[in-house]
C-alpha positions in Angstrom: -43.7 39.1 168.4 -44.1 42.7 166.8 -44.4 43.1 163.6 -41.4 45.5 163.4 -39.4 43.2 165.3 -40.1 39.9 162.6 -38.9 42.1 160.3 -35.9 43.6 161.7 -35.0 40.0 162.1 -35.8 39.5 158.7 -33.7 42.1 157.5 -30.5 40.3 159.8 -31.0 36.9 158.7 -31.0 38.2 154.7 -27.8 40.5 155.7 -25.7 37.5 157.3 -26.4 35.6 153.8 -25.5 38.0 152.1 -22.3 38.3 153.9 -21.2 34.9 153.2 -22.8 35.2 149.6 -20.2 37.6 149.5 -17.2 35.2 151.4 -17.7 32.8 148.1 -17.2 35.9 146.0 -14.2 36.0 143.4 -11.9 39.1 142.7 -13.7 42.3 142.6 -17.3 41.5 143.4 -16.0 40.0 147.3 -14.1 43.0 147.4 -17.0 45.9 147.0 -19.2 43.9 149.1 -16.6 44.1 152.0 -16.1 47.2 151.5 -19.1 48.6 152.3 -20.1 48.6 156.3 -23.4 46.3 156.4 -23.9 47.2 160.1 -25.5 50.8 158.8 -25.7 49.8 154.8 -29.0 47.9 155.0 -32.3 50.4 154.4 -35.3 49.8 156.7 -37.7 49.5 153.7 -40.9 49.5 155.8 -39.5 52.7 158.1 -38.5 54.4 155.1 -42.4 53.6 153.0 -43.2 54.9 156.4 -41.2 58.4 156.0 -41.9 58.4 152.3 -46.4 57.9 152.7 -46.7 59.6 156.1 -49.1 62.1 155.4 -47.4 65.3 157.2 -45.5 65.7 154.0 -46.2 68.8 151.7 -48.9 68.1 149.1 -45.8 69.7 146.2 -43.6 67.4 147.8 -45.7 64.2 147.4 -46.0 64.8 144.0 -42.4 64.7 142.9 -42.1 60.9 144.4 -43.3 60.0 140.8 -40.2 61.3 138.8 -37.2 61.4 142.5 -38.6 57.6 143.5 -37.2 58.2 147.0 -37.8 55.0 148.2 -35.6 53.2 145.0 -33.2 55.9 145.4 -32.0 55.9 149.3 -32.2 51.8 149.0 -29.7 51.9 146.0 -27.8 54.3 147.7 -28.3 52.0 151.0 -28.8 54.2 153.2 -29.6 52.2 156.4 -32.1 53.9 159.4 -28.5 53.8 161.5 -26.2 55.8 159.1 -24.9 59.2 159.6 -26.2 60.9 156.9 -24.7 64.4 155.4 -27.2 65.8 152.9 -25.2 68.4 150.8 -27.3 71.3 149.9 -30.6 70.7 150.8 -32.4 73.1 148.8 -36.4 73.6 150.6 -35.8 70.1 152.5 -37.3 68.0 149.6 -35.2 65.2 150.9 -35.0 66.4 154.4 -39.0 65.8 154.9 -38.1 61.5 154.3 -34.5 61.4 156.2 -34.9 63.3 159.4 -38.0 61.3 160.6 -36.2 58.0 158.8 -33.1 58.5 160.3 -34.4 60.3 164.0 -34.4 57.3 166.3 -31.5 55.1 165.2 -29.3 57.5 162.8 -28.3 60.4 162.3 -29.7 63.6 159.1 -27.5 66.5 158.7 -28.4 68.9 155.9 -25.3 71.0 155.2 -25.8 74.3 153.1 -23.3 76.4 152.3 -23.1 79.9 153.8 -24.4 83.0 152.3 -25.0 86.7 153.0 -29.3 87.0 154.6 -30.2 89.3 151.4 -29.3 86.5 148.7 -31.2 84.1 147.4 -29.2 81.1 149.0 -29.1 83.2 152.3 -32.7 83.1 151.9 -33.2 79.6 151.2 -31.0 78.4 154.4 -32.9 80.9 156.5 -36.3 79.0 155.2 -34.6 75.4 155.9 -33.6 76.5 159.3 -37.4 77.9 159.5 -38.5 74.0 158.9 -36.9 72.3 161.1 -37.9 75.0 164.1 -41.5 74.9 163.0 -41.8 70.8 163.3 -39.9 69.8 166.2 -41.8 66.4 166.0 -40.1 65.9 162.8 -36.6 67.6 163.0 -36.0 67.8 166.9 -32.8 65.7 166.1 -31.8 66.9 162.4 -28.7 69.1 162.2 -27.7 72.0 160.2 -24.3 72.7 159.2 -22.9 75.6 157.2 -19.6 76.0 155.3 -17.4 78.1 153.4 -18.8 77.5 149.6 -15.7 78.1 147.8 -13.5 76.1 150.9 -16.0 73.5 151.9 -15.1 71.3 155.3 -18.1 69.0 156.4 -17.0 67.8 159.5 -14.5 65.9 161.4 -12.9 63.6 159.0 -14.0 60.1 158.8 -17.0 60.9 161.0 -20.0 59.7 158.4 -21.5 56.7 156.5 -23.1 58.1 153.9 -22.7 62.1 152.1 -26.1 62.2 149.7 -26.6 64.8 146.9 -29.3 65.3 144.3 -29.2 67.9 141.7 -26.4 70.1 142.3 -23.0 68.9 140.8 -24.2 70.9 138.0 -23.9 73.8 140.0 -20.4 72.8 141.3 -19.1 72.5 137.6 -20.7 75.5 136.6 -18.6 77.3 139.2 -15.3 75.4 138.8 -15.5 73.7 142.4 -16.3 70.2 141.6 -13.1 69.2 142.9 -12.9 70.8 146.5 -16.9 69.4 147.2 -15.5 65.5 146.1 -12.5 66.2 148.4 -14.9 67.2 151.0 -17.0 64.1 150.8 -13.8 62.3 150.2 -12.6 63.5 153.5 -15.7 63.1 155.9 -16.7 59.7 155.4 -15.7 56.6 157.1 -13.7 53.8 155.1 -15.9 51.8 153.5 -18.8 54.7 153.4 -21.2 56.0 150.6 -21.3 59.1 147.9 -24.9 59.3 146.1 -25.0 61.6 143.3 -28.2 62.0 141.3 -28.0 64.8 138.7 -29.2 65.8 135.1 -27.6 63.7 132.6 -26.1 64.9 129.5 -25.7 63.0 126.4 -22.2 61.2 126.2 -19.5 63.4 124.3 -21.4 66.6 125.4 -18.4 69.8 125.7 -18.2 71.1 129.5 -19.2 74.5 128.2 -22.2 73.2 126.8 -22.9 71.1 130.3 -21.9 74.2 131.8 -24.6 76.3 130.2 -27.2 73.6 130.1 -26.4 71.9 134.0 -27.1 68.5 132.3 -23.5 66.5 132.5 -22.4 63.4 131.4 -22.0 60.3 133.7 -18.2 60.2 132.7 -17.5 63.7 134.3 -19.1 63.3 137.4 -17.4 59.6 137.5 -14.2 61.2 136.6 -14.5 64.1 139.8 -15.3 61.3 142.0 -12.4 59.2 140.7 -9.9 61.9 141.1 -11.1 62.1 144.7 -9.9 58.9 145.5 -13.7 57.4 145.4 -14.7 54.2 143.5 -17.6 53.6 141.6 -19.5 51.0 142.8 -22.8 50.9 140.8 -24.7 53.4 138.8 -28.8 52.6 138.1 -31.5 54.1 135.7 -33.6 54.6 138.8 -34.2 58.3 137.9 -33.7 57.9 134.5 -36.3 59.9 131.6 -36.0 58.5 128.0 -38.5 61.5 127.1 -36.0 63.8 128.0 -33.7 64.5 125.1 -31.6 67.1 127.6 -31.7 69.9 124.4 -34.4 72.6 125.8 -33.8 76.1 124.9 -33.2 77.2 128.8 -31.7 74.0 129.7 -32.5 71.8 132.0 -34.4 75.1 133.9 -36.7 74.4 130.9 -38.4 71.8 132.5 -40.7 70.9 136.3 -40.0 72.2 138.2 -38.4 75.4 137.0 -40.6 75.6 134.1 -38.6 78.7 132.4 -41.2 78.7 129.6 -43.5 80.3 127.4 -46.8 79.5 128.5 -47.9 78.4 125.8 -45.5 75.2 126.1 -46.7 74.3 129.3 -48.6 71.6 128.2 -45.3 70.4 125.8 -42.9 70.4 128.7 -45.4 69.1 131.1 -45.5 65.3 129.2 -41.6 64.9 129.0 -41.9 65.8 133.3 -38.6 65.9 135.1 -35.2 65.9 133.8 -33.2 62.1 132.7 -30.9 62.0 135.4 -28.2 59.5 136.4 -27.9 57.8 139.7 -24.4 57.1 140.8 -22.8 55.3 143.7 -19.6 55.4 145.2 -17.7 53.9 147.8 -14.4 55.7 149.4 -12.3 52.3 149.8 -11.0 50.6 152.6 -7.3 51.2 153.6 -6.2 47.8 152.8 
């Protein structure tokens, strides 16, 4: 038998005892369990260490797996090689580099971006991701690339994906005071039962929304509380990404540190041992109608 086959079957026989781990559940724990779709919810861990160590990757990419921990990260967020995957904002395709060739054969990767005039510096960054996926058709033949209205954000059909994924930019949403209409908008395209992964920079607890405004660290409880208001629940955070040498109080904020490294020079060296931002790791489920 093939070695990707055993464990395919692996991967079914742990999933069905899991599901009637779950049947003996009481109350709340039987409920979150159900309420996640396990026919998509169970990550391919060898095809994604596959993704993640295939050596096509960018060298600057590679070595960011040390402080994103990509493979940690899309398991917690179970993100299974069949889901339908939106990847809001996509930045350079940091992400989209592991989940178009994870998700190519079986699933399906959309990076979503949202639209903006050629001469900007998001114009230009769309143009460059669009650039990717043209150059490497081996990679991206089957990735997608959506654009929307920034201030009005629509993803798609409503109820048409399993999992809406987005690292580092709720920051940016808050900063703009548009939170709310991008959690509607993930609200609104996902499936019952489907997945919202946020990862962003974490503030200290108690921290004012001006100061998380100026800073783009934010505390778990606001992003919790946009996602809440959404109509999501949370189903489970994780310290996957988090930093304890990161005390989020840099004079430039969380720009201060790798990869922005909006420095003095002469600090490199002191801003180079903390590394990346703490960040939190958050998952939600939109719930089943019941």
């Amino acid at each position: 038998m093939p070695a990707h086959h055993a464990i395919r079957i692996a991967v079914g026989i742990a999933l069905a005892s899991s599901l009637l781990a779950c049947a003996s559940m009481p109350g709340t724990r039987a409920q979150a369990a159900a309420e996640v779709d396990q026919a998509w919810a169970v990550a391919d861990g060898p095809l994604l260490a596959e993704a993640i160590n295939d050596s096509w990757r960018s060298a600057s990419s590679r070595v960011r797996d040390e402080y994103r921990h990509p493979q940690a990260t899309l398991e917690f967020f179970r993100v299974g090689s069949r889901a339908r995957v939106i990847e809001i904002s996509p930045g350079a395709g940091w992400y989209a580099e592991i989940l178009a060739p994870y998700l190519r054969d079986s699933g399906a990767y959309i990076a979503a971006t949202a639209s903006a005039p050629a001469d900007t510096g998001a114009g230009k960054r769309n143009a460059g991701l669009k650039a990717k996926f043209a150059a490497d058709a081996e990679h991206y033949d089957r990735a997608q690339y959506l654009e929307y209205d920034g201030k009005t954000p629509s993803l798609g059909a409503p109820g048409s994906v399993d999992v809406v994924l987005t690292f580092r930019n709720v920051h940016n949403w808050v900063a703009a005071d548009n939170a709310d209409a991008y959690f509607k908008a993930f609200y609104d395209v996902l499936k019952p039962g489907g997945v919202l992964g946020v990862v962003d920079h974490r503030a200290k607890p108690g921290t004012s929304l001006a100061d998380m405004k100026k800073s783009g660290y934010l505390s778990e409880d606001l992003v919790i509380e946009l996602a809440t208001r959404a109509g999501f629940r949370l189903d489970a955070r994780s310290e996957i990404n988090a930093n304890a040498k990161d005390t989020a109080n840099h004079p430039n904020g969380v720009w201060t540190l790798p990869p922005t490294n909006r420095h003095d020079k002469k600090d490199a060296a002191k801003y180079a041992a903390v590394g990346e931002s703490d960040r939190m790791t958050l998952r939600f489920v939109k719930p089943r109608l019941r």
